[in-house]
C-alpha positions as CSV (number, residue, x, y, z in Angstrom):
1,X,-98.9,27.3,27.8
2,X,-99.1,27.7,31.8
3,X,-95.1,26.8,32.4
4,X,-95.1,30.1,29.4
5,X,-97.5,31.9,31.3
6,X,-95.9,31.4,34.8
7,X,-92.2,31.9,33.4
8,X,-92.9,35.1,31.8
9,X,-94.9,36.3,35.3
10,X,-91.6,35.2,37.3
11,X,-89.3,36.7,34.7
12,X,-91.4,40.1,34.6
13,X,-91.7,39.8,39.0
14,X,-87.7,39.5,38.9
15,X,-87.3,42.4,36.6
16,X,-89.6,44.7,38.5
17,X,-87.6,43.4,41.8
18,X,-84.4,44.5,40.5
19,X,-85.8,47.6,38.4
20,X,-87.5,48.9,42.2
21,X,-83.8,48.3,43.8
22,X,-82.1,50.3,41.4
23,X,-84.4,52.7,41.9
24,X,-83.9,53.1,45.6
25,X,-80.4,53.3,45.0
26,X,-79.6,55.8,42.3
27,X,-80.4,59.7,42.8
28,X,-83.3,61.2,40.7
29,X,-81.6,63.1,38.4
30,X,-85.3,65.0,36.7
31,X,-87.3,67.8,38.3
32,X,-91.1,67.4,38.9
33,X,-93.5,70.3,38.6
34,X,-97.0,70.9,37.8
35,X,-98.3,73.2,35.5
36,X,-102.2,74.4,35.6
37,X,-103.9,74.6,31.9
38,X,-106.9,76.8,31.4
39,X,-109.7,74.3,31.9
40,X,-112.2,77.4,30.6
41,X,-114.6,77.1,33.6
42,X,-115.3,73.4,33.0
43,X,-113.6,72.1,35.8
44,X,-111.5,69.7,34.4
45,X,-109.5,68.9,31.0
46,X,-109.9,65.7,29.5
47,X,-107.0,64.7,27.5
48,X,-105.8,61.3,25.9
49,X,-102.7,61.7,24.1
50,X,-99.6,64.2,24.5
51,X,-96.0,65.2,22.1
52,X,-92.9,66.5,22.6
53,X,-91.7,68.6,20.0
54,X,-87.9,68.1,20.7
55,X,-87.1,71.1,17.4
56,X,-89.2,73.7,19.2
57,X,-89.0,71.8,22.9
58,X,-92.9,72.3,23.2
59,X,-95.0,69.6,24.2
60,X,-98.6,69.5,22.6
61,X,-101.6,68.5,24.7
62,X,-104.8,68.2,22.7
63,X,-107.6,69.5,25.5
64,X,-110.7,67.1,24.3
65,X,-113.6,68.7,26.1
66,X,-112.0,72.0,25.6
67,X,-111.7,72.0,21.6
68,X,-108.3,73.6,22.1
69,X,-104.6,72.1,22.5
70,X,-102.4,73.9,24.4
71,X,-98.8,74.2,23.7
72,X,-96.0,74.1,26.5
73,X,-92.6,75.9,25.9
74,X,-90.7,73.6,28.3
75,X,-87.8,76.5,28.6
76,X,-90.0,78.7,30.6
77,X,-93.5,77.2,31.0
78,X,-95.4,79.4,28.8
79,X,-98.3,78.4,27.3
80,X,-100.2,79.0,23.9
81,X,-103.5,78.2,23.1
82,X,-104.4,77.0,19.8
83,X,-108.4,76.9,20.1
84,X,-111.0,76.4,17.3
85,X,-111.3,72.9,17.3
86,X,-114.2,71.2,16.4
87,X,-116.2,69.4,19.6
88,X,-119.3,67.4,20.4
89,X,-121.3,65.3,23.3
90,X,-122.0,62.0,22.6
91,X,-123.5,59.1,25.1
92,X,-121.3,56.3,25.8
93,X,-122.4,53.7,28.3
94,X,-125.2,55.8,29.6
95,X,-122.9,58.6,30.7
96,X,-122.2,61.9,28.6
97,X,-118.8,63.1,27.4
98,X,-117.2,65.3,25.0
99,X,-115.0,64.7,22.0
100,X,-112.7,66.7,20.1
101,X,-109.1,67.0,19.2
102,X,-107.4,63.9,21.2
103,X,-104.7,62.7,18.8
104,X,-100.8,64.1,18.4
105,X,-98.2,63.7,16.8
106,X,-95.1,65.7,15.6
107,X,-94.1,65.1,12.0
108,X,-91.6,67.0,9.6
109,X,-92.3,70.9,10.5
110,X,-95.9,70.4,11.1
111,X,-97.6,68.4,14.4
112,X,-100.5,66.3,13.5
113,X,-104.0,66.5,15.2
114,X,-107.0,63.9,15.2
115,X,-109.8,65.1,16.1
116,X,-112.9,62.6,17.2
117,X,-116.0,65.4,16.8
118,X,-115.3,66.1,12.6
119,X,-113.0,62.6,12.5
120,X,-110.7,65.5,10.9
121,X,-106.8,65.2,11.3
122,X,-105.0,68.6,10.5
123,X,-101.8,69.9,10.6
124,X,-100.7,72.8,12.9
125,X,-97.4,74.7,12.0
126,X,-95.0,73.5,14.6
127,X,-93.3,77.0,14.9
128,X,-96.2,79.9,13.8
129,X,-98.8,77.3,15.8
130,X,-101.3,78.7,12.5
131,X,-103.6,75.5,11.2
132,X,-102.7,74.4,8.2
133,X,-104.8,71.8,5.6
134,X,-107.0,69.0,7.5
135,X,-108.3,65.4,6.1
136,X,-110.9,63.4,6.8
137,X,-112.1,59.6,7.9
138,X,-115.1,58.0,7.8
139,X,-114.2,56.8,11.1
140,X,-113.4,58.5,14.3
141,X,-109.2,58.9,14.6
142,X,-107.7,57.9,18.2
143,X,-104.1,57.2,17.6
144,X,-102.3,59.6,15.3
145,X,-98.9,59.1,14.1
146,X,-96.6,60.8,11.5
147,X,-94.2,58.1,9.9
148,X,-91.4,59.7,8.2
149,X,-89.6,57.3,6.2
150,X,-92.7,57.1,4.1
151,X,-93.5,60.6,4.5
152,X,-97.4,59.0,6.1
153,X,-99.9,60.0,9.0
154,X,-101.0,56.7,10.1
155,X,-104.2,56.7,12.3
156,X,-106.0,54.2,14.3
157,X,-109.7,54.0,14.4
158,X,-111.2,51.6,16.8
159,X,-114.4,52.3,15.7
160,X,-114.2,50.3,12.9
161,X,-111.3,48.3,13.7
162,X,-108.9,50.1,11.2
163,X,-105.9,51.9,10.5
164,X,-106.0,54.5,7.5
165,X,-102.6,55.7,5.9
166,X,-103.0,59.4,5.2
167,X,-101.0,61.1,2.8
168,X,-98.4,63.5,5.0
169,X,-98.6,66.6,2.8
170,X,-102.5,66.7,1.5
171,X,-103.9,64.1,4.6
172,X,-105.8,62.5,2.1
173,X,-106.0,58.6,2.7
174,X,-104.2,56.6,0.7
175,X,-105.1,52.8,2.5
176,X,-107.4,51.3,5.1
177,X,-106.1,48.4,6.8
178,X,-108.8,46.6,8.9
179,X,-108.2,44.3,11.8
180,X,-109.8,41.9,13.9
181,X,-109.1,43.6,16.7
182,X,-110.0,47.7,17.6
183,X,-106.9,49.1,17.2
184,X,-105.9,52.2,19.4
185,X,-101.9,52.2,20.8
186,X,-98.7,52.2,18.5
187,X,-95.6,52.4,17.9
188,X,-93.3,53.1,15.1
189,X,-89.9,51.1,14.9
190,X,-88.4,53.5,11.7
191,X,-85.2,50.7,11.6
192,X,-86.8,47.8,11.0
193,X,-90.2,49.6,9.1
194,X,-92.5,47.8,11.4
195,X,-95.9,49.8,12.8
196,X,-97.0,47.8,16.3
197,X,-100.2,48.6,17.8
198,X,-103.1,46.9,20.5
199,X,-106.0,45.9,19.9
């Protein structure tokens, strides 16, 4: 297990070597730029996850302590406010945060939102930005994301170490997987009709 252990730590310290040299060498060929989101007077926006939306080029930021998520027309920087979301303060470790919407993801005309104050997922129309239906867990949603070979919301939920498979259409749940593990990060490989996620 150490020769493993130390292999994959050399292997991973040669391919950051040769990643940081090709770096160096080659050009950037992006743009970086900053855009300011209304933080409301709070000071701050806490946020978790973020989309793209490559049909409408917007990218979706859930605003957690806001109870909004603001939407960023990547053609000229404008952005729309969707507010309305549901919020709440709870203690975690001694210290006091807020929760609400924190979850994205961009499915078939619609982009999915998970929100941890109602543990409500609801769909937003992707071009009007109007709220459509919403579902809910018994379990507070962190990961959100819209598979669309099987036409399914699949959500993490740490919480309770699970994954619920929401219907894409009415967002009722149709399963709840449970884990050892608290399951938060994923990702979808469509090909191969694999779901990976951490725990």
């Amino acid at each position: 297990m150490k020769t493993r252990i130390a292999l994959l730590l050399v292997l991973a310290a040669g391919i950051s070597a040769l990643a940081a040299h090709t770096a160096q060498d080659a050009k950037p060929n992006y743009t970086v730029r900053t855009l300011s989101l209304p933080d409301h007077g709070k000071g701050n926006i806490t946020m978790d996850y973020i989309a793209y939306d490559s049909h409408t080029s917007t990218v979706w930021v859930p605003a957690i302590n806001i109870g909004s998520v603001y939407v960023v027309d990547t053609s000229n920087d404008s952005v729309h406010e969707i507010t309305g979301f549901p919020t709440n303060e709870v203690e975690l470790g001694g210290r006091k945060r807020t929760q609400g919407p924190s979850g994205v993801s961009v499915g078939d005309g619609v982009v999915y939102i998970g929100d941890r104050a109602d543990s409500s997922v609801c769909a937003v129309d992707e071009k009007t930005l109007q709220r459509k239906n919403c579902g809910h867990i018994d379990s507070t949603p962190d990961g959100v994301v819209y598979v669309p070979l099987t036409k399914e919301v699949w959500v993490t939920a740490p919480r309770d170490n699970s994954v619920r498979i929401l219907d894409a259409q009415s967002l009722a749940q149709k399963e709840k997987l449970t884990f050892e593990g608290r399951p938060e990060g994923y990702a979808v490989d469509a090909k191969r009709k694999r779901f990976y996620m951490n725990y």
